[in-house]
mmCIF file as gemmi writes it, N, C-alpha and C atoms, coordinates in Angstrom:
data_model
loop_
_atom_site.group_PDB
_atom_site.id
_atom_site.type_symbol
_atom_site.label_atom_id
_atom_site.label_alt_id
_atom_site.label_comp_id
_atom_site.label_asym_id
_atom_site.label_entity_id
_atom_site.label_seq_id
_atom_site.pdbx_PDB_ins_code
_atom_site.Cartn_x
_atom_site.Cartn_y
_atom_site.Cartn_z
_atom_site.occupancy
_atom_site.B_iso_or_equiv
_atom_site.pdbx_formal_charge
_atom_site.auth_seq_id
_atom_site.auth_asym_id
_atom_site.pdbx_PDB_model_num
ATOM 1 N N . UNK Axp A 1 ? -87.2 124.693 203.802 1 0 ? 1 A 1
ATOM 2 C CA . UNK Axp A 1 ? -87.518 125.66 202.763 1 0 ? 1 A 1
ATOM 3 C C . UNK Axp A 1 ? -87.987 124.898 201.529 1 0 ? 1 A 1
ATOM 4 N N . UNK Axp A 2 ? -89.153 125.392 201.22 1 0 ? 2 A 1
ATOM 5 C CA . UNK Axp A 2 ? -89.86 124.725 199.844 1 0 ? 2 A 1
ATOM 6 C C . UNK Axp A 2 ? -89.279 125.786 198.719 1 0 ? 2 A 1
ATOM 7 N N . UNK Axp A 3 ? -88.921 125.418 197.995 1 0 ? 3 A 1
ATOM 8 C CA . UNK Axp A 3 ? -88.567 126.27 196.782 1 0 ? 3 A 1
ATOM 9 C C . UNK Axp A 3 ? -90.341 126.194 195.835 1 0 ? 3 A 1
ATOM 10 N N . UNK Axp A 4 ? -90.418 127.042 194.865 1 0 ? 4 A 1
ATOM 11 C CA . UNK Axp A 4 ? -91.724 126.675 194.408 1 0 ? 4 A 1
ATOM 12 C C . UNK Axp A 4 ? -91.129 127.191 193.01 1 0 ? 4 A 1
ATOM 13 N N . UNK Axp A 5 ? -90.499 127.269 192.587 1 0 ? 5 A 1
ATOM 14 C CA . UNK Axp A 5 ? -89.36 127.616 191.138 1 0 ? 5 A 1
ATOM 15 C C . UNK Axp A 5 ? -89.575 128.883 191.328 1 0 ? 5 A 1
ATOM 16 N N . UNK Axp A 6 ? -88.408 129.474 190.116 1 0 ? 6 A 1
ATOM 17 C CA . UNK Axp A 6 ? -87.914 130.981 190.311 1 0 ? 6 A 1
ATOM 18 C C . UNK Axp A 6 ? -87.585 131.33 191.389 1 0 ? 6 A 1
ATOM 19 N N . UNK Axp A 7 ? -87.795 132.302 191.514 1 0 ? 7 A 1
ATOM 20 C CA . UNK Axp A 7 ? -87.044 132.93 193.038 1 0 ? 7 A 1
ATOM 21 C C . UNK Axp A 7 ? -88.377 132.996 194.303 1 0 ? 7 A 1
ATOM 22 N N . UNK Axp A 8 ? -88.893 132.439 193.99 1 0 ? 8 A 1
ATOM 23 C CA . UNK Axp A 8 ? -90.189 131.937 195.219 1 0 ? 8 A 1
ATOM 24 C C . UNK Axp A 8 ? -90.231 131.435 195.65 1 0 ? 8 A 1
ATOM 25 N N . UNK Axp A 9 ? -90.071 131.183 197.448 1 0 ? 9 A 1
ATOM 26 C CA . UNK Axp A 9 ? -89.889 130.378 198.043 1 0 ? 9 A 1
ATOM 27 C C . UNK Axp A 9 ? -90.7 130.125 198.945 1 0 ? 9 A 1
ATOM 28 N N . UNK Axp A 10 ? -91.393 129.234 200.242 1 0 ? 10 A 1
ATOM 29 C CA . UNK Axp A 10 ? -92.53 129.281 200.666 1 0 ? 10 A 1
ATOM 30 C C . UNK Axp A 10 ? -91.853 128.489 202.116 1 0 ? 10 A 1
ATOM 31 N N . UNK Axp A 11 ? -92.084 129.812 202.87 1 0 ? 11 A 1
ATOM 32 C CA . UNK Axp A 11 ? -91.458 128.841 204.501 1 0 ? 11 A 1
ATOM 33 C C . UNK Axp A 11 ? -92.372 128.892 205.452 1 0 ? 11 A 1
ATOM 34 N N . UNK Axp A 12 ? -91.89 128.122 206.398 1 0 ? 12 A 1
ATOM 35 C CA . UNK Axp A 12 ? -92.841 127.675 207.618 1 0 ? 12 A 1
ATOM 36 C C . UNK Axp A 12 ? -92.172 128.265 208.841 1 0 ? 12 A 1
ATOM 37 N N . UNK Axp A 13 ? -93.212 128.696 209.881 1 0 ? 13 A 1
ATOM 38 C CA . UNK Axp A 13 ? -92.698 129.715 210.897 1 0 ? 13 A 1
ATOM 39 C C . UNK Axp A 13 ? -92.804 128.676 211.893 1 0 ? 13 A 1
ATOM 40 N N . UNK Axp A 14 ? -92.379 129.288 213.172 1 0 ? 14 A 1
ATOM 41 C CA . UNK Axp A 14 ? -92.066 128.354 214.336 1 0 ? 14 A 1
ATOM 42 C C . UNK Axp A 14 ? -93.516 127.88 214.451 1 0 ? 14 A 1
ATOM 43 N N . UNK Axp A 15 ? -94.595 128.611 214.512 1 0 ? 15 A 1
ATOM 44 C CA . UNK Axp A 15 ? -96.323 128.195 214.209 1 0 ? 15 A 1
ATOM 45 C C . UNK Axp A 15 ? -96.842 127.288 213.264 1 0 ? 15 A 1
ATOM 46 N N . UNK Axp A 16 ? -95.793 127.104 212.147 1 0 ? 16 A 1
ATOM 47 C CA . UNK Axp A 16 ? -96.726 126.331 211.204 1 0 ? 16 A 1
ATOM 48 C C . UNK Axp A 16 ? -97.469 127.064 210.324 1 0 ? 16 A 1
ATOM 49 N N . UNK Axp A 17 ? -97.64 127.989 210.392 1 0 ? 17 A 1
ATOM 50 C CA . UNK Axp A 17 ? -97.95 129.031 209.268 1 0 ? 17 A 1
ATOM 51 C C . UNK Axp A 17 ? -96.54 129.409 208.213 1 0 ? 17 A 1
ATOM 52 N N . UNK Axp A 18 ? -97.719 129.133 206.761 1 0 ? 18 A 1
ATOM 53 C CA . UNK Axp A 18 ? -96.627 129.442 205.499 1 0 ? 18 A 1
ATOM 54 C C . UNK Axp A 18 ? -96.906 130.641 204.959 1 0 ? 18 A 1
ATOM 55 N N . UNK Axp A 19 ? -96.115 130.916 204.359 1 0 ? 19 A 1
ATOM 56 C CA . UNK Axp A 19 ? -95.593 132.503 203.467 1 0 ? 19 A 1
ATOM 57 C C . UNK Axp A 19 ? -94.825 132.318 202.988 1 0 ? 19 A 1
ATOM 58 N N . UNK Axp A 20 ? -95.428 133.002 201.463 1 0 ? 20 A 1
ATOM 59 C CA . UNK Axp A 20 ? -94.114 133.403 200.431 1 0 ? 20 A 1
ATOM 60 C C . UNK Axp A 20 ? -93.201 134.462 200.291 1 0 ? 20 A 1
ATOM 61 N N . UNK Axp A 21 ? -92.267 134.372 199.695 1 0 ? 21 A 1
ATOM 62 C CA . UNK Axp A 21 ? -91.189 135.29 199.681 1 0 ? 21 A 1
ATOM 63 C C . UNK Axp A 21 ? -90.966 135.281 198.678 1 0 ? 21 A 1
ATOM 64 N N . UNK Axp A 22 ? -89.842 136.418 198.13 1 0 ? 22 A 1
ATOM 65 C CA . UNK Axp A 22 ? -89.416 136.238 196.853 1 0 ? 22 A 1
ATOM 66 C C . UNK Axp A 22 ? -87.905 136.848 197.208 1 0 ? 22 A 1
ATOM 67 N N . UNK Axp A 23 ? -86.685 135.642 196.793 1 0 ? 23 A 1
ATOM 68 C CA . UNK Axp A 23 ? -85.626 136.238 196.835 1 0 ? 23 A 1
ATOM 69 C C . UNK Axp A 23 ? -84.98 136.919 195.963 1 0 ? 23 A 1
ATOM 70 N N . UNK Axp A 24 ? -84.297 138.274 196.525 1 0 ? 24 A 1
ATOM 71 C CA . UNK Axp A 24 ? -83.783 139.391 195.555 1 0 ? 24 A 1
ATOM 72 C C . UNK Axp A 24 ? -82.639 139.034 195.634 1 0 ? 24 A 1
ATOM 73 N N . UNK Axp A 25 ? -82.004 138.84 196.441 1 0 ? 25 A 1
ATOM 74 C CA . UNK Axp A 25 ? -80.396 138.508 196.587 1 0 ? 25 A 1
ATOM 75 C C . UNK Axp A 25 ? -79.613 138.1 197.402 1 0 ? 25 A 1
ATOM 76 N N . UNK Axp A 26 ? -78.421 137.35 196.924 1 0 ? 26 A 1
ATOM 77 C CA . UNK Axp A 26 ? -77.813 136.246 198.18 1 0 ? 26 A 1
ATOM 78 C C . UNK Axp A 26 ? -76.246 136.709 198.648 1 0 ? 26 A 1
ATOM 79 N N . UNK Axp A 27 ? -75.564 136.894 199.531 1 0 ? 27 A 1
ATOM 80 C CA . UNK Axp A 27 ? -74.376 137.704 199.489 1 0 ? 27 A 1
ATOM 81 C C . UNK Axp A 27 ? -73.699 136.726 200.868 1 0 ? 27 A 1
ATOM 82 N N . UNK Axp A 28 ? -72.262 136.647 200.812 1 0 ? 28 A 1
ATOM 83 C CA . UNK Axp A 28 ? -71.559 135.911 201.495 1 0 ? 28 A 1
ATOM 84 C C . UNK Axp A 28 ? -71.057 137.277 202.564 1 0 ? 28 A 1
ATOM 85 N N . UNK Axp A 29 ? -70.949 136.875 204.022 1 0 ? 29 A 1
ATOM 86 C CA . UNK Axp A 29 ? -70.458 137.857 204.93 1 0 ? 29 A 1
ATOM 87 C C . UNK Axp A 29 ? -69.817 137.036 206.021 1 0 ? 29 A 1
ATOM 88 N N . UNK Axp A 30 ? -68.329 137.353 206.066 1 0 ? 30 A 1
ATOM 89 C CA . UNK Axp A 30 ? -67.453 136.446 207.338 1 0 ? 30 A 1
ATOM 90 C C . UNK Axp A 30 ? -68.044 134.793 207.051 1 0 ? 30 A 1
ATOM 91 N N . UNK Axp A 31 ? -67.876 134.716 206.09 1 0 ? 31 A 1
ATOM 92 C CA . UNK Axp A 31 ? -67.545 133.054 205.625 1 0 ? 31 A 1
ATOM 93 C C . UNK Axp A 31 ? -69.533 132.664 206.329 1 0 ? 31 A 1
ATOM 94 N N . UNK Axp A 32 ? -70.421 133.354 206.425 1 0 ? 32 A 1
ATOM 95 C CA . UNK Axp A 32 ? -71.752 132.811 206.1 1 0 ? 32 A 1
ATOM 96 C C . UNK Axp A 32 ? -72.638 133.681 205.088 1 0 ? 32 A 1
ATOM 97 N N . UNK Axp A 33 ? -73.785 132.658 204.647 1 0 ? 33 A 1
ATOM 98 C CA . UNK Axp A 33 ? -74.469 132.912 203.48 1 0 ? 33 A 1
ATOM 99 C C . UNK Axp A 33 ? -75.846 133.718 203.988 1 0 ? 33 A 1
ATOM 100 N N . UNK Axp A 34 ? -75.901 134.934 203.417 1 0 ? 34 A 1
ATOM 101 C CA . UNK Axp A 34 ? -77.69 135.494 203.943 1 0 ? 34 A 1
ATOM 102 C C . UNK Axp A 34 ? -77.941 135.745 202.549 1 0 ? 34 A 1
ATOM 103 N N . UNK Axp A 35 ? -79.33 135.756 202.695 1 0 ? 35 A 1
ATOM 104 C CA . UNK Axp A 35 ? -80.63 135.778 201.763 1 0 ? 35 A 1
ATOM 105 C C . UNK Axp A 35 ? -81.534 137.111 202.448 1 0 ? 35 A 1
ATOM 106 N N . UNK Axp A 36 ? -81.632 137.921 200.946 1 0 ? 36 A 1
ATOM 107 C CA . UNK Axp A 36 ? -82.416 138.925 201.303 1 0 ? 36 A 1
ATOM 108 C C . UNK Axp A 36 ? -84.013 138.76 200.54 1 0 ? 36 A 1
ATOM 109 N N . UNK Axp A 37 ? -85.18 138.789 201.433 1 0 ? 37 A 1
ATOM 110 C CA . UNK Axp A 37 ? -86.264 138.078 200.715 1 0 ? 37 A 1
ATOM 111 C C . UNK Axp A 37 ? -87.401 139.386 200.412 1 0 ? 37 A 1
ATOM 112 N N . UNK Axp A 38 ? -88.084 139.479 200.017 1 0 ? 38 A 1
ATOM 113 C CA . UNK Axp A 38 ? -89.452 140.54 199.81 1 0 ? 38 A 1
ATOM 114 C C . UNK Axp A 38 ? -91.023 139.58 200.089 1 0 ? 38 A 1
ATOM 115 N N . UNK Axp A 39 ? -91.425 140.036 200.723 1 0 ? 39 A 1
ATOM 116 C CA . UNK Axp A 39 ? -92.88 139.443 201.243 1 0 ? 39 A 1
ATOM 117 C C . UNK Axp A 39 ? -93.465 139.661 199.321 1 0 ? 39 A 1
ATOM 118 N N . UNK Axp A 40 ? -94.35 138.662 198.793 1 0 ? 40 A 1
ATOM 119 C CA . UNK Axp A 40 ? -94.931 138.815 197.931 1 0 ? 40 A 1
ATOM 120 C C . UNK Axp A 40 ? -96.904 138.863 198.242 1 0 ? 40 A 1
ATOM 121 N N . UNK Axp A 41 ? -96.946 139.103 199.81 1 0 ? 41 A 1
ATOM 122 C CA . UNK Axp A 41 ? -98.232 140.088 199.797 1 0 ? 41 A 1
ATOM 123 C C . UNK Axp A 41 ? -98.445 140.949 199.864 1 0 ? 41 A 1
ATOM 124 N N . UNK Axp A 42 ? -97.568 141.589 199.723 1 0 ? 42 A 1
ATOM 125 C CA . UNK Axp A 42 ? -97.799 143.41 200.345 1 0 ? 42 A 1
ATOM 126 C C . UNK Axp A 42 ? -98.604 144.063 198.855 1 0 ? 42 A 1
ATOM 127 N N . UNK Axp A 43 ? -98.834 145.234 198.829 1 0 ? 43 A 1
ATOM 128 C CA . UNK Axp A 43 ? -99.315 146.127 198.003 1 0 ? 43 A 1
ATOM 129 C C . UNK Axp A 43 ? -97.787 146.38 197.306 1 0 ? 43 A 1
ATOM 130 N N . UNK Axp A 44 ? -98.062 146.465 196.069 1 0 ? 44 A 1
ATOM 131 C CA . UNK Axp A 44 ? -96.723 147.15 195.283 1 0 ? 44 A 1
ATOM 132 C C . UNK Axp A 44 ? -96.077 148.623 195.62 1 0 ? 44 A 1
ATOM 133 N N . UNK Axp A 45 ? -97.21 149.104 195.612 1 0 ? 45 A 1
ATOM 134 C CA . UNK Axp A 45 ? -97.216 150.688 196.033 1 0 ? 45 A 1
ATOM 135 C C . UNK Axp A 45 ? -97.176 151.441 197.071 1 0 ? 45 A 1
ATOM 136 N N . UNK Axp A 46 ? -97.063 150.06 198.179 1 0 ? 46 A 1
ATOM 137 C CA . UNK Axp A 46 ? -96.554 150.907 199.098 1 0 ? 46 A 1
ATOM 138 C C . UNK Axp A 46 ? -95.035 151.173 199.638 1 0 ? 46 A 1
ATOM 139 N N . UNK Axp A 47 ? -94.828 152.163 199.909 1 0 ? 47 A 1
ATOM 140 C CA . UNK Axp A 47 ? -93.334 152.657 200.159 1 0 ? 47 A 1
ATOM 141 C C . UNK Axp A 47 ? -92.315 152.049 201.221 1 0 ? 47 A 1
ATOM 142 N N . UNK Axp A 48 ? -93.286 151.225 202.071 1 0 ? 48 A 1
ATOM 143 C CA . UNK Axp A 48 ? -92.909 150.851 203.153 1 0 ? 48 A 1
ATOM 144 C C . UNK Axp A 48 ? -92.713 149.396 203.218 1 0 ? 48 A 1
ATOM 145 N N . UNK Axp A 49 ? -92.739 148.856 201.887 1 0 ? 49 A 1
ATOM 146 C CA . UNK Axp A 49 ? -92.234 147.237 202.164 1 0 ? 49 A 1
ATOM 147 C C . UNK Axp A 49 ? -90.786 147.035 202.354 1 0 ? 49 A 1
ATOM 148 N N . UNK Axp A 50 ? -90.595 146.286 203.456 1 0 ? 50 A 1
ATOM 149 C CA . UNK Axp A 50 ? -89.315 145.928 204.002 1 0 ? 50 A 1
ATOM 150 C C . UNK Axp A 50 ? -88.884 144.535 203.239 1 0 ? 50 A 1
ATOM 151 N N . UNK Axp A 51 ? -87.527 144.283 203.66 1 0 ? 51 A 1
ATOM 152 C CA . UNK Axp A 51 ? -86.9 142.798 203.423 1 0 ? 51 A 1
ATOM 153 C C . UNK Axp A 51 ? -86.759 142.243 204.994 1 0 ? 51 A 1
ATOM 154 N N . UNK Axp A 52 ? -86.743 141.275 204.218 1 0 ? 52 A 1
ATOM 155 C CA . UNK Axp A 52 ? -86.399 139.902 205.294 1 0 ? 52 A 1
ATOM 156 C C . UNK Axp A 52 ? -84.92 139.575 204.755 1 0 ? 52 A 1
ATOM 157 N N . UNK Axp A 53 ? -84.091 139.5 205.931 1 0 ? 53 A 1
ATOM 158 C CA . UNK Axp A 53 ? -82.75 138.994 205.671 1 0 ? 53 A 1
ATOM 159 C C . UNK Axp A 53 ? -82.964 137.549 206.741 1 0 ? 53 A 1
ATOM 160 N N . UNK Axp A 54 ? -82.549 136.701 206.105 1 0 ? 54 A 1
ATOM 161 C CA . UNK Axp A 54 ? -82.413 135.482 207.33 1 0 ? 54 A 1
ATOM 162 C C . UNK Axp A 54 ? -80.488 134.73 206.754 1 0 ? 54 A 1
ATOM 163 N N . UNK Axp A 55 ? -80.309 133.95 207.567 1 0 ? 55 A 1
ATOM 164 C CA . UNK Axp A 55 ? -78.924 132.97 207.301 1 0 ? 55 A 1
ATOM 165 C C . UNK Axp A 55 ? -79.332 131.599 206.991 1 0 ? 55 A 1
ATOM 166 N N . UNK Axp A 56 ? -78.612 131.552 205.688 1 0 ? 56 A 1
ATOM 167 C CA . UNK Axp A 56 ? -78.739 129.832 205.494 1 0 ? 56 A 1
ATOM 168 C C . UNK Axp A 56 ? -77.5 128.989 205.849 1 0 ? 56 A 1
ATOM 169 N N . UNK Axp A 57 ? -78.567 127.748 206.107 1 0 ? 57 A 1
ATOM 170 C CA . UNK Axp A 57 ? -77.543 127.151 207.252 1 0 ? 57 A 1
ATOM 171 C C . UNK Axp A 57 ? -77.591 125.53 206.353 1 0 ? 57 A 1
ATOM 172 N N . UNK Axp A 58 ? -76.641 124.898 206.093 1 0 ? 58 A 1
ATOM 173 C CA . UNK Axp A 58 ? -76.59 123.347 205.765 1 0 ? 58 A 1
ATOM 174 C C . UNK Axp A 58 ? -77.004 122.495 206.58 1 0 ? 58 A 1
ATOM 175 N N . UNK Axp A 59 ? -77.695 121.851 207.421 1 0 ? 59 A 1
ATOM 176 C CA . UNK Axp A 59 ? -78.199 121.331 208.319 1 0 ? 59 A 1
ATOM 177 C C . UNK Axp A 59 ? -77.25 119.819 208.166 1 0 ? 59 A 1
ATOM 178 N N . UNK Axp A 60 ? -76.569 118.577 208.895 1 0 ? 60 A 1
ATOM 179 C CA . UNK Axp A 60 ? -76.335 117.751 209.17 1 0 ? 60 A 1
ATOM 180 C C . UNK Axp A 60 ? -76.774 116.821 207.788 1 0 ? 60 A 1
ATOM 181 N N . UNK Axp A 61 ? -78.401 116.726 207.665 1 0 ? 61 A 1
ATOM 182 C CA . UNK Axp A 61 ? -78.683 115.919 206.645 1 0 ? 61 A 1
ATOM 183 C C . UNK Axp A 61 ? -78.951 116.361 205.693 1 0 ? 61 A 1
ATOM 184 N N . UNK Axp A 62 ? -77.838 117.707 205.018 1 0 ? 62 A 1
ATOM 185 C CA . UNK Axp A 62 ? -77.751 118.31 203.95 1 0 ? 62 A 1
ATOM 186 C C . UNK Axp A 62 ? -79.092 119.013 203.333 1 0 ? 62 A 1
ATOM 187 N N . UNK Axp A 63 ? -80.124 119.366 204.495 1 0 ? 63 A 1
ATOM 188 C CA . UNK Axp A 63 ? -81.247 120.248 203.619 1 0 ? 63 A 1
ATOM 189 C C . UNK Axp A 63 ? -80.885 121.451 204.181 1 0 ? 63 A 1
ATOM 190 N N . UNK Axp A 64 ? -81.01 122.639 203.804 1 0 ? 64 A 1
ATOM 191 C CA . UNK Axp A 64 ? -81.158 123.79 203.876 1 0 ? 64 A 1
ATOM 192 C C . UNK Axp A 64 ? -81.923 124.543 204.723 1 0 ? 64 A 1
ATOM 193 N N . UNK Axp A 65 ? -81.834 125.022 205.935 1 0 ? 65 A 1
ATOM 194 C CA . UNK Axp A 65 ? -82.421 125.929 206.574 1 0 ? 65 A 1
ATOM 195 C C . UNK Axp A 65 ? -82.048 127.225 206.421 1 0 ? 65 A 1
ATOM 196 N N . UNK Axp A 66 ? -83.211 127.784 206.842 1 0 ? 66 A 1
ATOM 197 C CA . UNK Axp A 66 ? -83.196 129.751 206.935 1 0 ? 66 A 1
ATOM 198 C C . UNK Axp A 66 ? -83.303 129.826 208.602 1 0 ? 66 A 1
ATOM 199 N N . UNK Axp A 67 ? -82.762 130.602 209.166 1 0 ? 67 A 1
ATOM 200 C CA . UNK Axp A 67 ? -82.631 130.974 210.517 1 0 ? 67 A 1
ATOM 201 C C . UNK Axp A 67 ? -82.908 132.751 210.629 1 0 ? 67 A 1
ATOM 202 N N . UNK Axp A 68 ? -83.409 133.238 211.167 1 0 ? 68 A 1
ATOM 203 C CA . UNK Axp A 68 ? -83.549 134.476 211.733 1 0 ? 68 A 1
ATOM 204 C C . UNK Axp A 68 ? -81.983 135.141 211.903 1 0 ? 68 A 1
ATOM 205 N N . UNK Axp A 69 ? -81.627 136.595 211.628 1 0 ? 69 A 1
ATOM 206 C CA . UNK Axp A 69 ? -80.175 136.767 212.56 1 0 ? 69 A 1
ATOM 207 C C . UNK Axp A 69 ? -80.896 137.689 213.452 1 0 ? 69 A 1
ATOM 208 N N . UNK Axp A 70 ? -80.527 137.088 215.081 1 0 ? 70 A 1
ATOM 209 C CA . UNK Axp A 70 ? -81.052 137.768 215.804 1 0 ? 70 A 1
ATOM 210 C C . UNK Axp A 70 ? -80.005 138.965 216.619 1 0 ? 70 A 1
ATOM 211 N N . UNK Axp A 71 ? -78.447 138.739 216.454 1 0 ? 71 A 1
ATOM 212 C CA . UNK Axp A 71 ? -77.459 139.866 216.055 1 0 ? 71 A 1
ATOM 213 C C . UNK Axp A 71 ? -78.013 141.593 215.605 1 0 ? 71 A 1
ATOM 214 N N . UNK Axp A 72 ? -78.464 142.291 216.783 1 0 ? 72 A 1
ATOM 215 C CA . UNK Axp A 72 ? -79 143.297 215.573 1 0 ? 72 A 1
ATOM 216 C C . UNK Axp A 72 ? -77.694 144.073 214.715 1 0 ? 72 A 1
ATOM 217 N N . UNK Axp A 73 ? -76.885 144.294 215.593 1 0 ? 73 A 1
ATOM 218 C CA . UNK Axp A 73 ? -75.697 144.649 214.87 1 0 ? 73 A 1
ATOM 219 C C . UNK Axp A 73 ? -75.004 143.724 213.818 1 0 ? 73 A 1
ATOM 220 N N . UNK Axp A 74 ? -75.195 142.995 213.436 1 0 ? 74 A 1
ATOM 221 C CA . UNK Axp A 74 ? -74.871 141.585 212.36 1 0 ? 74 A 1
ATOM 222 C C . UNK Axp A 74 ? -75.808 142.403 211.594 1 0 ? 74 A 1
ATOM 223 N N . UNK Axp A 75 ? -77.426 142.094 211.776 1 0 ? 75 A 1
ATOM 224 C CA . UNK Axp A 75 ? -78.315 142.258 210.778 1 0 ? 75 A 1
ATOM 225 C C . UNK Axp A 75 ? -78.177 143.315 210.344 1 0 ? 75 A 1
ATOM 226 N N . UNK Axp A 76 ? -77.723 144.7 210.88 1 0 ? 76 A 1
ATOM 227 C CA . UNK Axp A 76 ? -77.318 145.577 210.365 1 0 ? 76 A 1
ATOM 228 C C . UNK Axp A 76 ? -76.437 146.066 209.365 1 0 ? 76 A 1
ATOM 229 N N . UNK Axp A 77 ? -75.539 145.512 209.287 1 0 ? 77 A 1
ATOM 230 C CA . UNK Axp A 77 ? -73.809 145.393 208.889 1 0 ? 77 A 1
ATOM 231 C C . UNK Axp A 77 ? -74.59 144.813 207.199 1 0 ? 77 A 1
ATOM 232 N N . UNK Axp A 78 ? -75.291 143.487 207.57 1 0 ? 78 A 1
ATOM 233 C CA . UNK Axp A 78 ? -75.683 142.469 206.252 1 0 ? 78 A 1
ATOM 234 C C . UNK Axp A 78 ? -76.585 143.543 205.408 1 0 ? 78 A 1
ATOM 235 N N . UNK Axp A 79 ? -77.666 143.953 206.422 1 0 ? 79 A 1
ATOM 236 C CA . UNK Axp A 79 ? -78.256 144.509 205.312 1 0 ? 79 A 1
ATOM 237 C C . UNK Axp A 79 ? -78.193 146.15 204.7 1 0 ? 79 A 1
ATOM 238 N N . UNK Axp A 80 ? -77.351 146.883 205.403 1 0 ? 80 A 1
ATOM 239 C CA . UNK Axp A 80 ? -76.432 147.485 204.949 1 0 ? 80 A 1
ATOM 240 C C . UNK Axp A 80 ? -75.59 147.324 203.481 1 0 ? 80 A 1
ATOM 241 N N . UNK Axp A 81 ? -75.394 145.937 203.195 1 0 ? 81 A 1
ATOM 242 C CA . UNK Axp A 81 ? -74.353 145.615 202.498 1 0 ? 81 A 1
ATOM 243 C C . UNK Axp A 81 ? -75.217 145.071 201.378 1 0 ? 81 A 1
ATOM 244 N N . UNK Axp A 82 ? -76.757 144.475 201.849 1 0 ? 82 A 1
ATOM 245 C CA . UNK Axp A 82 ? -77.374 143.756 200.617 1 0 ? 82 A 1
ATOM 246 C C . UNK Axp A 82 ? -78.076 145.587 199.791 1 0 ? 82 A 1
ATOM 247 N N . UNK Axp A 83 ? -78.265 146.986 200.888 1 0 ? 83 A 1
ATOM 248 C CA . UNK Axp A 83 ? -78.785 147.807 200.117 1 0 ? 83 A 1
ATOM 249 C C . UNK Axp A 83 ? -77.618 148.513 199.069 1 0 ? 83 A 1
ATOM 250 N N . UNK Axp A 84 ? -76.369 148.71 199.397 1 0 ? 84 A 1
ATOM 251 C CA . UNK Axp A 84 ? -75.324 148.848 198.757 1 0 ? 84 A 1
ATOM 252 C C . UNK Axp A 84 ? -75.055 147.865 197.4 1 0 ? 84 A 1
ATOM 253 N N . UNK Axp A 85 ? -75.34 146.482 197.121 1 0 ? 85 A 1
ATOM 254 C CA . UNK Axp A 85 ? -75.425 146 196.317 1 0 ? 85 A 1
ATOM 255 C C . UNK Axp A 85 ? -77.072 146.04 195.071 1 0 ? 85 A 1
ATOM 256 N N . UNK Axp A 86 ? -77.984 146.385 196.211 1 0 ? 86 A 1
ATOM 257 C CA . UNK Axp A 86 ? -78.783 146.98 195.382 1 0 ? 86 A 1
ATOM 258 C C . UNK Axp A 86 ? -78.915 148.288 194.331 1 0 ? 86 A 1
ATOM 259 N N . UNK Axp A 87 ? -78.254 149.487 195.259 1 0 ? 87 A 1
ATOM 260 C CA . UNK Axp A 87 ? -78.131 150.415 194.189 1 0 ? 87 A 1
ATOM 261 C C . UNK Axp A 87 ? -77.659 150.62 193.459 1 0 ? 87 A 1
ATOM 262 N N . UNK Axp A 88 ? -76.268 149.354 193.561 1 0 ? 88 A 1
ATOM 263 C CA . UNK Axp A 88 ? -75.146 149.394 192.424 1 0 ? 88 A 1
ATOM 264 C C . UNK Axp A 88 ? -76.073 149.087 191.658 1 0 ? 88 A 1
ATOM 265 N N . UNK Axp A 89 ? -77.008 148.017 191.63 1 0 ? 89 A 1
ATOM 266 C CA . UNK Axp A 89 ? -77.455 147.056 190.282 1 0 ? 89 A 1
ATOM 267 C C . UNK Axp A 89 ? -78.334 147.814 189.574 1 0 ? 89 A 1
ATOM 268 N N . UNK Axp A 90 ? -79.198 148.756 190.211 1 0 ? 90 A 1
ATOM 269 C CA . UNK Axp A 90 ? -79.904 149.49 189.426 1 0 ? 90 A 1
ATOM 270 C C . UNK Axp A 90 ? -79.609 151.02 189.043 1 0 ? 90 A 1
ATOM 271 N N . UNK Axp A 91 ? -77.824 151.002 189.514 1 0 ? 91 A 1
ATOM 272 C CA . UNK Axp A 91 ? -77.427 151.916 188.692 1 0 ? 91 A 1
ATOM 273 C C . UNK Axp A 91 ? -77.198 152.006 187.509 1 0 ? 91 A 1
């Protein structure tokens, strides 16, 4: 994961193709860390932009990976929990 400052981050897919993200928020679940991200190409206006939730992982030689959760019931539960912390905040 390339950080590029602020909350912009720029990752590489199993292809080698990069994309940015922008992280909204980070939340601890059963002792691991997920990251909820927003694609920063989409159209603003459209209604239908989703998040990306992935798990960060400490890797051996202390850099940081993002992993997919391929759990759909995990990914569920998480992001469940990252939209619940969203509406608090913009309550």
């Amino acid at each position: 994961m390339d950080e590029e400052g602020g909350n912009l981050v720029v990752l590489t897919d199993d292809d080698g193709e990069e994309f940015e993200l922008e992280l909204l928020s980070t939340l601890e679940y059963d002792n691991e860390i997920y990251m909820a991200f927003a694609p920063t190409d989409v159209d603003e206006d459209d209604d239908e932009i989703g998040i990306v939730i992935l798990q960060s992982v400490e890797e051996e030689d202390g850099e940081e990976v993002l992993l997919t959760v391929d759990d759909e019931a995990l990914l569920e539960k998480v992001y469940e929990l990252f939209m619940k912390r969203m509406e608090e905040d913009f309550s």
